[in-house]
DSSP file (Angstrom, degrees, kcal/mol; ACC not computed):
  #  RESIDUE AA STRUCTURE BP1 BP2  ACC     N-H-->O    O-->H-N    N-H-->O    O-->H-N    TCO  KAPPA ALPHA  PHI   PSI    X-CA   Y-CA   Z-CA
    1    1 A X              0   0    0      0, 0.0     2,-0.6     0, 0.0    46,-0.2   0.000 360.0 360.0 360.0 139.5  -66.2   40.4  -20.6
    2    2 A X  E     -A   46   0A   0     44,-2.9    44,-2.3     2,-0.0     2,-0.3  -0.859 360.0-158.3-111.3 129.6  -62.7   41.4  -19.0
    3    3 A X  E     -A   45   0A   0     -2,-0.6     2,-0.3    42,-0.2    42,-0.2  -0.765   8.9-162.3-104.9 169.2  -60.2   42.4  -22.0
    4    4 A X  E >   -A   44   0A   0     40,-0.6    40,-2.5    -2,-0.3     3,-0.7  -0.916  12.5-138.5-170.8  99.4  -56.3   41.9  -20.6
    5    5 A X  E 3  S-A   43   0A   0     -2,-0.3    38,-0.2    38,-0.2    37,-0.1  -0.643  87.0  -3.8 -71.2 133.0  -53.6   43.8  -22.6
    6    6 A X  T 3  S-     0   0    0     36,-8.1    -1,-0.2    -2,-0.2    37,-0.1   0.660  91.7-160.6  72.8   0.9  -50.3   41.5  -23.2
    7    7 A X    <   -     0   0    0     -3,-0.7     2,-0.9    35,-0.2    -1,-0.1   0.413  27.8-114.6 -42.1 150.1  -52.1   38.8  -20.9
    8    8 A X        -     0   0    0     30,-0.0     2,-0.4     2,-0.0    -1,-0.1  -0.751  50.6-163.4 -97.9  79.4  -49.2   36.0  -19.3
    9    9 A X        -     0   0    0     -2,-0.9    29,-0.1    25,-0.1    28,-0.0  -0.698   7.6-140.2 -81.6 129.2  -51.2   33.0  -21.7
   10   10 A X     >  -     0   0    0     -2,-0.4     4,-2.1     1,-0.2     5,-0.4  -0.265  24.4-110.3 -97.5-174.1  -50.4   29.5  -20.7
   11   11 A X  H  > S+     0   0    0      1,-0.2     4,-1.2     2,-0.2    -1,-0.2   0.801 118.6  55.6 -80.7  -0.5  -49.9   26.9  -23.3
   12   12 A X  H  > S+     0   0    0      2,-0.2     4,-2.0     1,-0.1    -1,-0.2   0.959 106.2  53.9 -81.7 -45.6  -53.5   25.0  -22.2
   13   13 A X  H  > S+     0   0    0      2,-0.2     4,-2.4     3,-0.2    -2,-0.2   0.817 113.1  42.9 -23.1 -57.3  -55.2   28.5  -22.8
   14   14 A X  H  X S+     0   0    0     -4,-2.1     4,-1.6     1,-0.2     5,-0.2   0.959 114.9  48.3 -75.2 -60.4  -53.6   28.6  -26.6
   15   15 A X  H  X S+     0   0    0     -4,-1.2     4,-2.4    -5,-0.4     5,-0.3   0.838 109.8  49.2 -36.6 -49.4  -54.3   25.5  -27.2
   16   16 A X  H  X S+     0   0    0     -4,-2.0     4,-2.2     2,-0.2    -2,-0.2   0.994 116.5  48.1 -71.7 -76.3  -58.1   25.6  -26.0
   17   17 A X  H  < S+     0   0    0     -4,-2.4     4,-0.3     1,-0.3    -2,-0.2   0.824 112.1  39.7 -62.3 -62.5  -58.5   28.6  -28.0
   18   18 A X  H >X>S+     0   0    0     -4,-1.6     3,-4.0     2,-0.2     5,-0.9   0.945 111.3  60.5 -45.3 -54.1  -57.1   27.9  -31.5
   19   19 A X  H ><5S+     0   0    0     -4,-2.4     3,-9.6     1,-0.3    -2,-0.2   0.961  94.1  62.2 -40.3 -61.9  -58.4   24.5  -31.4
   20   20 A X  T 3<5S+     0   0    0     -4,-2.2    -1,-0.3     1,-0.3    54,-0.3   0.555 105.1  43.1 -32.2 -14.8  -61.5   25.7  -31.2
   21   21 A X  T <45S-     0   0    0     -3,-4.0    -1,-0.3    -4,-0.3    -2,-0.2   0.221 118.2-103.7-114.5   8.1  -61.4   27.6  -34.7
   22   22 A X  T <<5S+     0   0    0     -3,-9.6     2,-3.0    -4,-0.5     3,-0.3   0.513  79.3 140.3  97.0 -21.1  -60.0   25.0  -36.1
   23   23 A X    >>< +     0   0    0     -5,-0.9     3,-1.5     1,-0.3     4,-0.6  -0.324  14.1 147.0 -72.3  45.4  -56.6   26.4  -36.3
   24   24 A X  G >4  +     0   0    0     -2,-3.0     3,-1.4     1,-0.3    -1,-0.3   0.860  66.6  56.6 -61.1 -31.2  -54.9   23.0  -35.3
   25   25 A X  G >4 S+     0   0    0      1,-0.4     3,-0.6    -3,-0.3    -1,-0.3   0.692 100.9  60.3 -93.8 -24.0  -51.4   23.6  -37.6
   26   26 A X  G <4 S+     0   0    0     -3,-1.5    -1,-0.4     1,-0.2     3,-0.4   0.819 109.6  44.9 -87.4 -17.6  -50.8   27.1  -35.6
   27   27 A X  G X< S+     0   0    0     -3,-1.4     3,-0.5    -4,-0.6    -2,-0.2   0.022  80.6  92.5 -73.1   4.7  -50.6   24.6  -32.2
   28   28 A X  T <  S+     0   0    0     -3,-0.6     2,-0.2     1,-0.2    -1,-0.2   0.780 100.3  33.4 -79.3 -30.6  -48.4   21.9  -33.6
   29   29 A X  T 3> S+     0   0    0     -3,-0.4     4,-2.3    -4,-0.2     5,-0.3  -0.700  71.9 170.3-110.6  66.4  -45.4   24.2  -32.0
   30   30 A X  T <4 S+     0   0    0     -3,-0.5     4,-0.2     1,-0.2   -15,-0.1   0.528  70.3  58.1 -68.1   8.9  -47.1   25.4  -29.3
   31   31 A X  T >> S+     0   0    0      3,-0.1     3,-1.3     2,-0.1     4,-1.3   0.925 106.5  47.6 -56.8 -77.0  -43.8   26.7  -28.0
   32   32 A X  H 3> S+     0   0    0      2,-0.2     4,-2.3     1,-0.2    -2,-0.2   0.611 108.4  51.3 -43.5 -30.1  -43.2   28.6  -30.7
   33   33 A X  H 3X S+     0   0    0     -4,-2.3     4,-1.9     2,-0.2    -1,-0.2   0.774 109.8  50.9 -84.3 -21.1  -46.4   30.1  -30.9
   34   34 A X  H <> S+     0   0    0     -3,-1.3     4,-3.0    -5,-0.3     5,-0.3   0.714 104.7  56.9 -80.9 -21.5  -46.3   31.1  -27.5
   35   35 A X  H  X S+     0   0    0     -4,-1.3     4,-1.3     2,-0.2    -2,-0.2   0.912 108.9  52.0 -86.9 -41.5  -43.0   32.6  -28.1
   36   36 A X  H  < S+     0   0    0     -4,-2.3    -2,-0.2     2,-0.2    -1,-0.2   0.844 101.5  53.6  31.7-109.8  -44.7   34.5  -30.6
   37   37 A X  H >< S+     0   0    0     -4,-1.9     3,-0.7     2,-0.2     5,-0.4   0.789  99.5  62.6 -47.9 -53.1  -47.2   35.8  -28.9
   38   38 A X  H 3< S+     0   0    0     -4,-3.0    -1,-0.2     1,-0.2    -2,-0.2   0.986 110.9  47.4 -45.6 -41.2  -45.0   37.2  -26.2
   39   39 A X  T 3< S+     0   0    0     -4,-1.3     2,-0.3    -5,-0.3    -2,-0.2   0.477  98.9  63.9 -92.3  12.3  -43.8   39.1  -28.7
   40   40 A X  S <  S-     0   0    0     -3,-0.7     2,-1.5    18,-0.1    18,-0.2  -0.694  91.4 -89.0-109.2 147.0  -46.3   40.4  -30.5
   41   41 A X        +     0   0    0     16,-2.5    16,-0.4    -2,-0.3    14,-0.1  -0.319  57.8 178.1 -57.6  52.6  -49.3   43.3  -29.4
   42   42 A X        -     0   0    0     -2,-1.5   -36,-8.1    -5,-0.4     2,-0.3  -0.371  27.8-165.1-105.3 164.7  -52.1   41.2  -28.1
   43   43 A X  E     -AB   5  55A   0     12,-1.9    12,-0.5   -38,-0.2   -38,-0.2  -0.809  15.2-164.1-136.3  97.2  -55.4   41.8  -26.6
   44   44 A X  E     -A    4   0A   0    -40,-2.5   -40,-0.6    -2,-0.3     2,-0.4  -0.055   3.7-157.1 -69.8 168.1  -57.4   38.9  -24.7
   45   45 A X  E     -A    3   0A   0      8,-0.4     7,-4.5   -42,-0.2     8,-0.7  -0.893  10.8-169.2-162.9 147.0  -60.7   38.7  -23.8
   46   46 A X  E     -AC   2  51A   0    -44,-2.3   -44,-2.9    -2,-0.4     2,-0.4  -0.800  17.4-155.2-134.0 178.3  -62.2   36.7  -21.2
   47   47 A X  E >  S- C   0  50A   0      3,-1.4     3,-1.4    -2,-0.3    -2,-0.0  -0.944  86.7 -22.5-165.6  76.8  -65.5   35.4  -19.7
   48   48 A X  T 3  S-     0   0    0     -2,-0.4     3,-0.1     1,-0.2     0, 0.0   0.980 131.2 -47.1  65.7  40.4  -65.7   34.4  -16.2
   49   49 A X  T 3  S+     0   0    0      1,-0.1     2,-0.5     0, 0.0    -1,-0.2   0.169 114.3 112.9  79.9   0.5  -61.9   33.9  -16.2
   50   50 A X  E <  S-C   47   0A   0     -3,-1.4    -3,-1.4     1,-0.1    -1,-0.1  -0.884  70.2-115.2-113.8 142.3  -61.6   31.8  -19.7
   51   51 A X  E     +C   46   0A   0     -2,-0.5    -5,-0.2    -5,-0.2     3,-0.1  -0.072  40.0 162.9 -30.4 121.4  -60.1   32.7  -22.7
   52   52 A X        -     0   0    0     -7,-4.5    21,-0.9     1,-0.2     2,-0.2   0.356  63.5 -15.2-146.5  25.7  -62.7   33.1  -25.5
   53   53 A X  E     - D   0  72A   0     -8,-0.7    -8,-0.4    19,-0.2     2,-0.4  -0.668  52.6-165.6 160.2 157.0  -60.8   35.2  -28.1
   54   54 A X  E     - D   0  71A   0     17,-2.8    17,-2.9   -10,-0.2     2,-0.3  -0.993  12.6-145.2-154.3 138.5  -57.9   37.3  -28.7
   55   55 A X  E     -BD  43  70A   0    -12,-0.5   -12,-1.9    -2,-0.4     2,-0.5  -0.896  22.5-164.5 -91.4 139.1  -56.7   39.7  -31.2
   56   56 A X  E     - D   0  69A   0     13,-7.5    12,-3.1    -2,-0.3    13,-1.1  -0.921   3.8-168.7-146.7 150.1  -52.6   40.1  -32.2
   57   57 A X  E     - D   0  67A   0     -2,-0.5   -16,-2.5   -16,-0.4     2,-0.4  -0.859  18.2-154.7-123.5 159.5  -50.8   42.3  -33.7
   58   58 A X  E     + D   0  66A   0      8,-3.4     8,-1.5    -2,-0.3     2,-0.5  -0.939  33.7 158.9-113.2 135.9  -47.2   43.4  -35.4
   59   59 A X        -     0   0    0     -2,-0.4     6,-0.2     6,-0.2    -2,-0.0  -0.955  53.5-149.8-155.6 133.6  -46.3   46.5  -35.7
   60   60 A X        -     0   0    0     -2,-0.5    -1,-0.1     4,-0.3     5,-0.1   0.870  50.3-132.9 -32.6 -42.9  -43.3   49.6  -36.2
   61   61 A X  S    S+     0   0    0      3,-0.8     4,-0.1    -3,-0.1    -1,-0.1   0.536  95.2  67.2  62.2  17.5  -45.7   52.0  -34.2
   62   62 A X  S    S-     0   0    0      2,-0.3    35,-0.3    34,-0.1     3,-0.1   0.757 118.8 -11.3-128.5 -48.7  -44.9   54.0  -36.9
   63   63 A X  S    S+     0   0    0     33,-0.2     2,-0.2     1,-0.2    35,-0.2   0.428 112.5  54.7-140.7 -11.1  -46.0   53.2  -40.2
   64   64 A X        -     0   0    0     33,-0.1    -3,-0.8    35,-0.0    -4,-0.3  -0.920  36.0-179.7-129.4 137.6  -47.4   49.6  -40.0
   65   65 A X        -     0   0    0     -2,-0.2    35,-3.8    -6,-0.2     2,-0.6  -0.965   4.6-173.5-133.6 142.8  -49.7   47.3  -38.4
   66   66 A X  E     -De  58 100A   0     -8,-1.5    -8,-3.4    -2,-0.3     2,-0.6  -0.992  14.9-157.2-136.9 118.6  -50.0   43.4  -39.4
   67   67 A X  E     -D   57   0A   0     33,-0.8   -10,-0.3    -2,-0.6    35,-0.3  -0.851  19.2-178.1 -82.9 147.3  -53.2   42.0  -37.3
   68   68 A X  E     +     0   0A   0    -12,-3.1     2,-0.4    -2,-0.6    34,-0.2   0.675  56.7  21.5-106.8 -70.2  -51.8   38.5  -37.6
   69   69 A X  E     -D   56   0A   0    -13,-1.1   -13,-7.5    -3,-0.1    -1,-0.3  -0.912  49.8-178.2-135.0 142.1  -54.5   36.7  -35.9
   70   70 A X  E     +D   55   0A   0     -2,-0.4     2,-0.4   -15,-0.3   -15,-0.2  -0.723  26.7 173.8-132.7  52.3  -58.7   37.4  -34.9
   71   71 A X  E     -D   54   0A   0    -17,-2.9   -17,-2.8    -2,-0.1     2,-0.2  -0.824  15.1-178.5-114.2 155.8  -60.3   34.1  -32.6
   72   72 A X  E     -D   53   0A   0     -2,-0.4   -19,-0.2   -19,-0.2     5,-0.2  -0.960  38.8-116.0-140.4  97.1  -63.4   34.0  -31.2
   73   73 A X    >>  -     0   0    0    -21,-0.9     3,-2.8    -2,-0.2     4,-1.4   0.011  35.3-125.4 -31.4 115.6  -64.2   30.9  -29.3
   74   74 A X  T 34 S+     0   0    0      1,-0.3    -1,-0.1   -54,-0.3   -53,-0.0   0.761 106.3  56.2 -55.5 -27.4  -67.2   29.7  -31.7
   75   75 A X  T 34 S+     0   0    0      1,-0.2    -1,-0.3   -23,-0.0    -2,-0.1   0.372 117.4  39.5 -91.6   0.2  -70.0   29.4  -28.6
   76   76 A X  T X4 S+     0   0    0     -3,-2.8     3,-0.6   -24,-0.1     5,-0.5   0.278  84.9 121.0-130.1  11.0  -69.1   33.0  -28.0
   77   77 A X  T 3< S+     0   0    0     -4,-1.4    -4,-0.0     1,-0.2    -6,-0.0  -0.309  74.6  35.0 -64.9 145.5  -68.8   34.1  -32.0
   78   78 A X  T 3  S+     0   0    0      1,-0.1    -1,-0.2    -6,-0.0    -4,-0.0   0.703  81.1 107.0  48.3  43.8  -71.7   37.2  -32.4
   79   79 A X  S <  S-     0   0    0     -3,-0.6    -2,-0.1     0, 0.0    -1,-0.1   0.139  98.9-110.3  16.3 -49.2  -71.3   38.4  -29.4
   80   80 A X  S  > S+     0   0    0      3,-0.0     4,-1.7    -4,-0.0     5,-0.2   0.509  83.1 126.5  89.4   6.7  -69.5   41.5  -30.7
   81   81 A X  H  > S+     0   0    0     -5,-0.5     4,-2.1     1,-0.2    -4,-0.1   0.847  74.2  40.0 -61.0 -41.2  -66.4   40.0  -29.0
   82   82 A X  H  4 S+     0   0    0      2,-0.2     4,-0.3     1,-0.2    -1,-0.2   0.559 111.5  55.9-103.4  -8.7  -64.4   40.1  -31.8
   83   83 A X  H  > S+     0   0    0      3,-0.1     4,-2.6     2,-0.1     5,-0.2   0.918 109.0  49.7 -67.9 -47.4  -65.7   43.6  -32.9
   84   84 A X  H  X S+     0   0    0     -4,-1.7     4,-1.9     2,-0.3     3,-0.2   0.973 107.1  60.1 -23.7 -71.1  -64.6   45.0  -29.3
   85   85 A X  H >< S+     0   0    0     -4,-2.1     3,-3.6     1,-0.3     2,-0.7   0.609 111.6  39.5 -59.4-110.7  -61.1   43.3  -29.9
   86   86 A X  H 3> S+     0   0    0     -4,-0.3     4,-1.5     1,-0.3    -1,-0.3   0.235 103.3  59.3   3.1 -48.7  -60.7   45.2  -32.7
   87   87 A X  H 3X S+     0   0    0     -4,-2.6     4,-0.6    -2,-0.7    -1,-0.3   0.666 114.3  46.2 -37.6 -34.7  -62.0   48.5  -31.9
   88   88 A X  H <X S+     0   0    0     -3,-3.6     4,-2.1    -4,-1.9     3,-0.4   0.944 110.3  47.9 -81.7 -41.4  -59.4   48.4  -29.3
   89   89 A X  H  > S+     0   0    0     -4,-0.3     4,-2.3     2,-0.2    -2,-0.2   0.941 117.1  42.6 -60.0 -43.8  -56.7   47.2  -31.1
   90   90 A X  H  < S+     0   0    0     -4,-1.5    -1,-0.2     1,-0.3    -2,-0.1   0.792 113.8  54.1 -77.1 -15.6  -57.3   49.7  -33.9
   91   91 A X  H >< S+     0   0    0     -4,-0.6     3,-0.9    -3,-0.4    -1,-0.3   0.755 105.9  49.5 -84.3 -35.6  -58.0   52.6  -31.3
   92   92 A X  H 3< S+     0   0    0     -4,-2.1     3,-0.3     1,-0.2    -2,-0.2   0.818 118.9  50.0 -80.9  -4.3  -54.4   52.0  -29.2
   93   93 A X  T >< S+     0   0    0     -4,-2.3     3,-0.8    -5,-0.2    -1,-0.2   0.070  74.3 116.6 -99.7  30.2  -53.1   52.2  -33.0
   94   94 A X  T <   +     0   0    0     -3,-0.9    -1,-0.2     1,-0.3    -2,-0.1   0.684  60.7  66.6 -93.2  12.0  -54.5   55.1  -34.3
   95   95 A X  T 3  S+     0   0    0     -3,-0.3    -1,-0.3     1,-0.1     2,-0.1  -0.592  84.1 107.9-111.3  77.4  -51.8   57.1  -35.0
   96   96 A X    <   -     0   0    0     -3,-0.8   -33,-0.2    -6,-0.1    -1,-0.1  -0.380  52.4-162.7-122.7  34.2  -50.9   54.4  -37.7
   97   97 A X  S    S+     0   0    0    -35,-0.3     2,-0.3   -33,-0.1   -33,-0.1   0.391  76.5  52.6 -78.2 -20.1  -51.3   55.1  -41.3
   98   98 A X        -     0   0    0    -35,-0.2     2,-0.3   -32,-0.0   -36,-0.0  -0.766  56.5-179.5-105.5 128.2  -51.1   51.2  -42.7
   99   99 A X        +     0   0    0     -2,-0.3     2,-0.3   -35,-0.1   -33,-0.1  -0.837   9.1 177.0-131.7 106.1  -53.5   48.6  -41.1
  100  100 A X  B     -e   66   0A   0    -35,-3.8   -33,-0.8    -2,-0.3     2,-0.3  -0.604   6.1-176.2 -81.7 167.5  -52.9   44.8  -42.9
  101  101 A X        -     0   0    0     -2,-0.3     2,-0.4   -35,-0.2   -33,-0.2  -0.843  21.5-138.9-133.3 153.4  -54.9   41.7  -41.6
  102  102 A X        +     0   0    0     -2,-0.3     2,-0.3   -35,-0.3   -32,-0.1  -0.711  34.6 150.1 -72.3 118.3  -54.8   38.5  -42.3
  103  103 A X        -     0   0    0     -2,-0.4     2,-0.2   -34,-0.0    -2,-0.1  -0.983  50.0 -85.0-153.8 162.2  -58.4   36.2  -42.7
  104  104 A X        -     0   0    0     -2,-0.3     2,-1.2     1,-0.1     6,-0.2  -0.442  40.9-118.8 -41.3 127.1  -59.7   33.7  -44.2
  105  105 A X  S    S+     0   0    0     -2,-0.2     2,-0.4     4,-0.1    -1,-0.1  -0.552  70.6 127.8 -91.4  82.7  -61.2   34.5  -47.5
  106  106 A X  S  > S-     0   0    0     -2,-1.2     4,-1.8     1,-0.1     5,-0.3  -0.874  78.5-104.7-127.7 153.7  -64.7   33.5  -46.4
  107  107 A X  H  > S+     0   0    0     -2,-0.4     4,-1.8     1,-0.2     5,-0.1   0.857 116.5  59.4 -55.7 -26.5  -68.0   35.7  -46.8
  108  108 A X  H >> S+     0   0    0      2,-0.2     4,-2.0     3,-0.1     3,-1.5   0.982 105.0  39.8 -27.7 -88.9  -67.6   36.3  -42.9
  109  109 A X  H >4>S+     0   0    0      1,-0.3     3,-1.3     2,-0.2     5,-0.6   0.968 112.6  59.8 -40.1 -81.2  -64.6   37.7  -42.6
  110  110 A X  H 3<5S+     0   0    0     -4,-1.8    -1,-0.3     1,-0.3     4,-0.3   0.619 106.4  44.9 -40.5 -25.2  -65.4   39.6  -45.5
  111  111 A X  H <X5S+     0   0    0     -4,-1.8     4,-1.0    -3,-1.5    -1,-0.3   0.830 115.5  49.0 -77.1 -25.9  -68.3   41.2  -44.0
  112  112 A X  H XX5S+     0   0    0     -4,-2.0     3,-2.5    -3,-1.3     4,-0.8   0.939 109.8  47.2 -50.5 -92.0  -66.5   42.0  -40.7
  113  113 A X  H 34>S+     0   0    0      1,-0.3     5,-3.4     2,-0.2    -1,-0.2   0.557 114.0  48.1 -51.0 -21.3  -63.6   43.4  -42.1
  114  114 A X  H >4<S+     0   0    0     -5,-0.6     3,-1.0    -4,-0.3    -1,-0.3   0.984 112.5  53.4 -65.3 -55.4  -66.0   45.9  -44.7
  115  115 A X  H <<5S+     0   0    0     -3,-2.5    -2,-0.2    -4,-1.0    -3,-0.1   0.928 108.9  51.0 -79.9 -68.1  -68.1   46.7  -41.4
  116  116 A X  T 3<5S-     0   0    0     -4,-0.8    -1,-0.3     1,-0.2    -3,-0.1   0.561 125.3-103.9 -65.4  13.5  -64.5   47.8  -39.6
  117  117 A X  T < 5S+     0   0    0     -3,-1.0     2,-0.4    -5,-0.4    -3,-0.2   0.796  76.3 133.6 102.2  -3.8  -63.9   49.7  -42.1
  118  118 A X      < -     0   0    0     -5,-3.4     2,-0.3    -6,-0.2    -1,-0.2  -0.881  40.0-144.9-102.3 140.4  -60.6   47.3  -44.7
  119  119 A X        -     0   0    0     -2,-0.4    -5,-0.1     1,-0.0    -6,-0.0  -0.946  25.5 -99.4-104.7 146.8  -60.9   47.1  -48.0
  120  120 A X    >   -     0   0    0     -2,-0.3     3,-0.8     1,-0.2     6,-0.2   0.005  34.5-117.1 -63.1 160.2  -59.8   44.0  -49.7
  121  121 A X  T 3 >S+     0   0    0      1,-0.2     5,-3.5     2,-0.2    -1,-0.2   0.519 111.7  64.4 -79.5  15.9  -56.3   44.4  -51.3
  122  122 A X  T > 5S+     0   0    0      1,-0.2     3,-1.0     3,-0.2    -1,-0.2   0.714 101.8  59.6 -90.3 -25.9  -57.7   43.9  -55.1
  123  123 A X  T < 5S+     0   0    0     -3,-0.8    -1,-0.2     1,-0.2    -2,-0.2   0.015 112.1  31.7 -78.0  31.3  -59.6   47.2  -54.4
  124  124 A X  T 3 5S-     0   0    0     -3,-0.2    -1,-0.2     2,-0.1     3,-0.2   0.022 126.1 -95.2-166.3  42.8  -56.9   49.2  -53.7
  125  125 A X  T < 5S+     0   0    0     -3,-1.0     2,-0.3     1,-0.2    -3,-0.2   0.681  76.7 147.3  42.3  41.6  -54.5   47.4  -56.1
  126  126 A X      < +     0   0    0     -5,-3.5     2,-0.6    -6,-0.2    -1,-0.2  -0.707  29.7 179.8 -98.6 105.7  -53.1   45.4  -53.6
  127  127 A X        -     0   0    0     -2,-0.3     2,-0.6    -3,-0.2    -5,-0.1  -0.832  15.2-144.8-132.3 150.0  -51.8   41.9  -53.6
  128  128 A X        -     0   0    0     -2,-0.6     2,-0.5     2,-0.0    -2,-0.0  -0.858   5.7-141.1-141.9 151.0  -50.2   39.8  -50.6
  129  129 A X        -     0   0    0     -2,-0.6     2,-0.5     2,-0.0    -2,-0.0  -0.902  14.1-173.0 -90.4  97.0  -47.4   37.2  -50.3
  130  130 A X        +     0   0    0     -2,-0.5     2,-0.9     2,-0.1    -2,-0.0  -0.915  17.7 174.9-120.6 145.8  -47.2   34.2  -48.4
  131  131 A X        -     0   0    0     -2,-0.5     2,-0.9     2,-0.0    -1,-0.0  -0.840  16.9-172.7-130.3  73.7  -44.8   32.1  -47.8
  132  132 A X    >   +     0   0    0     -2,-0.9     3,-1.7     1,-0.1     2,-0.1  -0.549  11.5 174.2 -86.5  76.8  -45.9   29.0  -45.0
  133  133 A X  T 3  S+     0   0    0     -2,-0.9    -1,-0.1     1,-0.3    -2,-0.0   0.169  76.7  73.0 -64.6  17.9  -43.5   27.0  -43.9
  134  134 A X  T 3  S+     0   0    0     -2,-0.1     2,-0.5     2,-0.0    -1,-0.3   0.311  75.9 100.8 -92.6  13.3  -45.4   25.5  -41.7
  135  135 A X    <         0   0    0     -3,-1.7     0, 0.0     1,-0.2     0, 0.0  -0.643 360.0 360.0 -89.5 123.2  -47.2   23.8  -44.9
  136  136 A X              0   0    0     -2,-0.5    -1,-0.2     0, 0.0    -3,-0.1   0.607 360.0 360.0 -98.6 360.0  -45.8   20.0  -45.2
């Protein structure tokens, strides 16, 4: 596995890779998402030259980090791929004090995200807000 800081992703790549989790509704403005993505902290990883999972993040560099997005190409899920991405991410950030993510509230997630180390935000009195306007 090749990891690629900041990778130059084209829009078949992004596409390939979100479908693949399911994650159809973040590809409907696959402009936008790419435009995004430039702009945001990301960290690919690839396999014999194809995408199969990327972490990204938003961040101060000061006081904040918001992992936005965690995919893992599903034939390559348990792997450790998406433990890797994450270890890195959370290692070029580690002078950081706040680390949010995003997931799915599914028993998955939730055992990843224990394993790295987050606790959910009802344990630490903790609530989050969203507001999707991609929702029709």
């Amino acid at each position: 596995m090749d990891l690629v800081v900041n990778p130059r992703l084209t829009k078949k790549e992004i596409t390939t890779l979100y479908d693949s989790v399911g994650w159809k509704k973040d590809v409907e403005n696959i402009d936008n998402l790419k435009k995004g993505l430039k702009k945001s902290f990301v960290i690919a990883a690839y396999e014999d030259g194809r995408l199969v999972g990327l972490v990204r993040a938003l961040s101060d560099f000061s006081t904040v980090v918001y992992i936005q997005d965690l995919l893992v190409c599903p034939e390559f899920q348990g792997k450790r791929i998406g433990k890797t991405l994450m270890l890195h991410l959370l290692n070029y950030f580690g002078a950081v004090g706040q680390i949010m993510v995003a997931a799915k509230p599914n028993n998955d997630a939730r055992k990843f995200f224990h394993y790295l180390g987050f606790q959910e935000g009802s344990d630490r009195q903790l609530s989050a807000y969203v507001m999707d306007r991609r929702v029709h």
